[in-house]
Structures are given as C-alpha cells and as structure tokens.
N, CA and C atoms as an extended XYZ file, in Angstrom:
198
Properties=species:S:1:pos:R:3:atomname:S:1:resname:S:1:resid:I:1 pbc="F F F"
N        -8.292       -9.557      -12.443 N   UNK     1
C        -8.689       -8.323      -11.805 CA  UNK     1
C        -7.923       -7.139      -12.362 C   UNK     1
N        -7.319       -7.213      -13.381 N   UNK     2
C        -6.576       -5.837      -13.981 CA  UNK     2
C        -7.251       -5.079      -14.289 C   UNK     2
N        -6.797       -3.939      -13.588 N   UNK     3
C        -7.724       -2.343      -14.075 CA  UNK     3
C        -8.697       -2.285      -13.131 C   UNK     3
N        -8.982       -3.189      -12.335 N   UNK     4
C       -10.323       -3.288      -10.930 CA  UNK     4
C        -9.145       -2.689       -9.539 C   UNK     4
N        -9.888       -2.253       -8.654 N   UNK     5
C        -9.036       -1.289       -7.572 CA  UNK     5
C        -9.659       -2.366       -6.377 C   UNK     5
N        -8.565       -3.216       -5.391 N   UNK     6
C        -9.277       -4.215       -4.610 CA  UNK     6
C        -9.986       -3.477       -3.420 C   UNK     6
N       -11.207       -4.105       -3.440 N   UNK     7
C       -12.206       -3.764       -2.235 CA  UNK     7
C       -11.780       -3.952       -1.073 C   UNK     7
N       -11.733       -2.930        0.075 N   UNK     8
C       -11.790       -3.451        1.179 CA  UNK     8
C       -12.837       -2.145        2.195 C   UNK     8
N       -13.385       -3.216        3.500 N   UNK     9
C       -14.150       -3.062        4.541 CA  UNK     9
C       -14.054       -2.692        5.535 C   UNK     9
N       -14.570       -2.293        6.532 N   UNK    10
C       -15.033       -2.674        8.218 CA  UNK    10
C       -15.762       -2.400        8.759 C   UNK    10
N       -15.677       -3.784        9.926 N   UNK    11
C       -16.586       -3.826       10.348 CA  UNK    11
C       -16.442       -3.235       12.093 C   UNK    11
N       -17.049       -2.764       12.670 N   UNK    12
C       -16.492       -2.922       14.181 CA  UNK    12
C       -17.825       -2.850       14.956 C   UNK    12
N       -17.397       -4.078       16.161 N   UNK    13
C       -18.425       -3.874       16.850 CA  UNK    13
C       -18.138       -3.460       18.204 C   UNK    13
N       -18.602       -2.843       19.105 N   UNK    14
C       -18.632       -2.470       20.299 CA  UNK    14
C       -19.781       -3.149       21.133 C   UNK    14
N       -19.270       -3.149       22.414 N   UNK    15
C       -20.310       -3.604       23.379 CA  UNK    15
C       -20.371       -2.443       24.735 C   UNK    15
N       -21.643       -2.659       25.055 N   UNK    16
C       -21.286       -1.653       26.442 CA  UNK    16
C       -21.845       -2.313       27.722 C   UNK    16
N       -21.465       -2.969       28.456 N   UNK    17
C       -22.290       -3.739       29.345 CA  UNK    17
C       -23.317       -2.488       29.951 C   UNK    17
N       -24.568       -2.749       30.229 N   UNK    18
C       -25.656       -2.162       30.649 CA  UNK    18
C       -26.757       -2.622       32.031 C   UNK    18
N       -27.183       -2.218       32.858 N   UNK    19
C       -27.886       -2.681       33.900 CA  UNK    19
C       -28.577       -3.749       33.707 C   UNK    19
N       -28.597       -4.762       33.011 N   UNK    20
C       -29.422       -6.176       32.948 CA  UNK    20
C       -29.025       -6.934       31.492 C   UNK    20
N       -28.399       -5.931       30.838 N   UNK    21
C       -28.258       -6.434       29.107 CA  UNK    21
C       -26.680       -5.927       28.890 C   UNK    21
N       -26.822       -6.021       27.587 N   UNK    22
C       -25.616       -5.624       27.025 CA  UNK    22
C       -26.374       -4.632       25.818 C   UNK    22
N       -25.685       -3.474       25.057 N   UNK    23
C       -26.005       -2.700       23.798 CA  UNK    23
C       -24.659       -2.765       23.197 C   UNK    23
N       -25.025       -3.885       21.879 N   UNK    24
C       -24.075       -3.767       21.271 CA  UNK    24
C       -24.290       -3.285       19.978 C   UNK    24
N       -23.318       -2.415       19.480 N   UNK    25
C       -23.483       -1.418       18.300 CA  UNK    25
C       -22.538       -2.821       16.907 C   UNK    25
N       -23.023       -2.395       15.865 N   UNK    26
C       -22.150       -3.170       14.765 CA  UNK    26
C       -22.313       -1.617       13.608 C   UNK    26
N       -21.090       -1.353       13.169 N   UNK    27
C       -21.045       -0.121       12.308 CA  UNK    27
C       -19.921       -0.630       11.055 C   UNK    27
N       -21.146       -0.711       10.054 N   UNK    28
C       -20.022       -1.496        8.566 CA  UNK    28
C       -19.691       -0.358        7.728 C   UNK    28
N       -18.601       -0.105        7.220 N   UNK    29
C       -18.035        0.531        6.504 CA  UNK    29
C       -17.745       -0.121        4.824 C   UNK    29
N       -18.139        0.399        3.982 N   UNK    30
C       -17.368       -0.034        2.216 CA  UNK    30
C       -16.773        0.678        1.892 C   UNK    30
N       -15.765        0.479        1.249 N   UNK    31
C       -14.759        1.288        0.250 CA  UNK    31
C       -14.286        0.531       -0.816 C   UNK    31
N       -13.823        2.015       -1.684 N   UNK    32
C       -13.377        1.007       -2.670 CA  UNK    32
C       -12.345        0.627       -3.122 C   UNK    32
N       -11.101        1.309       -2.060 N   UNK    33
C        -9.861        0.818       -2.498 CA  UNK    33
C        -9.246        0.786       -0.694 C   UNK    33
N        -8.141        0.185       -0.658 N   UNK    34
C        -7.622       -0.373        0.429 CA  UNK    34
C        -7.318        0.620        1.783 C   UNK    34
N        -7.293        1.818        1.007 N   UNK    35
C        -7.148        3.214        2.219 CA  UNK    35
C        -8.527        3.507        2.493 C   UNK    35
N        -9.505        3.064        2.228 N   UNK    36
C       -10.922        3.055        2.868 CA  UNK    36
C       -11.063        4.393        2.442 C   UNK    36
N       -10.690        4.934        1.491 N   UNK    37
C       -10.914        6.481        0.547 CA  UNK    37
C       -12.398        6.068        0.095 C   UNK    37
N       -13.195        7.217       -0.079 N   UNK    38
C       -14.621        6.917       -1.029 CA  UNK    38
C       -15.528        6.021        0.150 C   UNK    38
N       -15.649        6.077        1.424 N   UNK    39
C       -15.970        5.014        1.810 CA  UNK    39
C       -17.647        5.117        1.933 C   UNK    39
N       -18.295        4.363        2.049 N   UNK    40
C       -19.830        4.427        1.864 CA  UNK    40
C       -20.224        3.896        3.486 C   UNK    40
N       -20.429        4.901        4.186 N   UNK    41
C       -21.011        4.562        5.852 CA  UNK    41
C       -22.311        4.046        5.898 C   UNK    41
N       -22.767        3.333        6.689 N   UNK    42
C       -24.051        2.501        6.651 CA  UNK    42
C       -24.358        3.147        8.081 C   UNK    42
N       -25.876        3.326        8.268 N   UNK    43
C       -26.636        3.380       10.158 CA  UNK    43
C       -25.851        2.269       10.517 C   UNK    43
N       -25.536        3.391       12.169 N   UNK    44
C       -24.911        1.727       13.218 CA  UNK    44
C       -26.236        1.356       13.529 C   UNK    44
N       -26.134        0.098       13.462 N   UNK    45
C       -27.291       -0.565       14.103 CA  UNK    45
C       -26.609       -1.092       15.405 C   UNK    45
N       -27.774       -1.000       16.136 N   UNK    46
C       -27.968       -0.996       17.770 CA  UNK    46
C       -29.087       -3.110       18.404 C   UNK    46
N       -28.017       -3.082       18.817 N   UNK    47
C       -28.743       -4.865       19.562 CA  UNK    47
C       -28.851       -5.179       20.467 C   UNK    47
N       -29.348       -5.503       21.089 N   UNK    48
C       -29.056       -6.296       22.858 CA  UNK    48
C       -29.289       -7.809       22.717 C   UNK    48
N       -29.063       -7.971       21.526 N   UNK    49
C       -29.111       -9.965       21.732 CA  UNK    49
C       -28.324      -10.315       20.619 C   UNK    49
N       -27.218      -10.660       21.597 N   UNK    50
C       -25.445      -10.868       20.622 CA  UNK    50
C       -26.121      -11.800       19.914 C   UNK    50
N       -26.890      -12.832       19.423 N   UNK    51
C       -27.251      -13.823       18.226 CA  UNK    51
C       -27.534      -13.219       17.008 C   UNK    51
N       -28.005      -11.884       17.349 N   UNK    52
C       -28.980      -11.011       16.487 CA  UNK    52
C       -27.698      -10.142       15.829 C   UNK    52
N       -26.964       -9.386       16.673 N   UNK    53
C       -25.090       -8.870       16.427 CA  UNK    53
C       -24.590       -9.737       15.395 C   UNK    53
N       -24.172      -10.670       15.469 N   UNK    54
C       -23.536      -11.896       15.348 CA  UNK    54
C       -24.585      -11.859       13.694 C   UNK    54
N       -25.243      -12.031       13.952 N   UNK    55
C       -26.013      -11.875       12.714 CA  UNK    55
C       -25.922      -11.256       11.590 C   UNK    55
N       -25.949      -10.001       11.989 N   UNK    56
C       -25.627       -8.690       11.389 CA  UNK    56
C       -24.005       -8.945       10.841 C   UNK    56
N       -23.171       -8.857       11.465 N   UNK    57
C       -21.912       -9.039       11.403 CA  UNK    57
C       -21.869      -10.271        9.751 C   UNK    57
N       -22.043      -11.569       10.424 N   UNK    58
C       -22.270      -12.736        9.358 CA  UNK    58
C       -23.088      -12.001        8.015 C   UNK    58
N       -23.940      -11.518        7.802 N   UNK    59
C       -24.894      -10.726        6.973 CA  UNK    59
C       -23.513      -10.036        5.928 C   UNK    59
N       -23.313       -8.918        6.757 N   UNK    60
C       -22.041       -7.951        6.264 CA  UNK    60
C       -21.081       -8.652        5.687 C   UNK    60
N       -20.705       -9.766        6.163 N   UNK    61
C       -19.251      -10.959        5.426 CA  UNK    61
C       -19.928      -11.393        4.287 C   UNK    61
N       -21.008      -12.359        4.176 N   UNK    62
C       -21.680      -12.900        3.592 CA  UNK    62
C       -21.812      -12.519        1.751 C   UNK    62
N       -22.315      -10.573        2.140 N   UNK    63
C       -22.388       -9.800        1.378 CA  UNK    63
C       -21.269       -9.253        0.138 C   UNK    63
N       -19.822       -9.675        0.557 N   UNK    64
C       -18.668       -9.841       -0.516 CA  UNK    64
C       -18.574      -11.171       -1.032 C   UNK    64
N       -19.594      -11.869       -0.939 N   UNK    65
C       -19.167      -13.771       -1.633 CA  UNK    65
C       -19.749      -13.433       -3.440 C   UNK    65
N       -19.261      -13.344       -4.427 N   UNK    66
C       -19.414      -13.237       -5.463 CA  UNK    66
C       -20.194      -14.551       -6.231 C   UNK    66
C-alpha cells in the first residue's frame, strides 16, 4: 500500500421508536483518508423494518471487500 492514503468510513444508524413501528435512519459516509477529510455523503436512507436496516448496513460493509 505505499503511496495509497488508508480508507476509512461511517456508518451510523439511528432509531426513533414511533407509534406502532420504529424509523430507522442508516447514513454512510466515505473518505479517503482517516480524518474523514474529502468525505463523499450518501442520502440517509429511511426504514421501518430493522431486516431491511440491517441490510443496508451489511450492503455498506460488504462494499470495501476487494
């Protein structure tokens, strides 16, 4: 990796309990060096069925496997 600047991410998710459901937000962040300088913001996406969250989330990890 010499001369490459190491990648790093985040991810965060929030939940808000709601009158019958839950809305949970997942908001991924890229950058390209470890101070999250340059960072490339993605739409939060919005869920009410943590499998579907959970998803998203796994998706986002998935997405740094070389």
């Amino acid at each position: 990796m010499a001369g490459r600047t190491a990648q790093a991410a985040v991810c965060i998710v929030r939940v808000e309990p709601q009158p019958g459901h839950l809305l949970i937000s997942v908001t991924t962040n890229r950058s390209l060096n470890r101070e999250l300088y340059s960072a490339s913001v993605e739409p939060t996406r919005k869920y009410s069925d943590p499998e579907a969250a959970l998803q998203a989330v796994a998706d986002f990890l998935h997405s740094f496997r070389t």
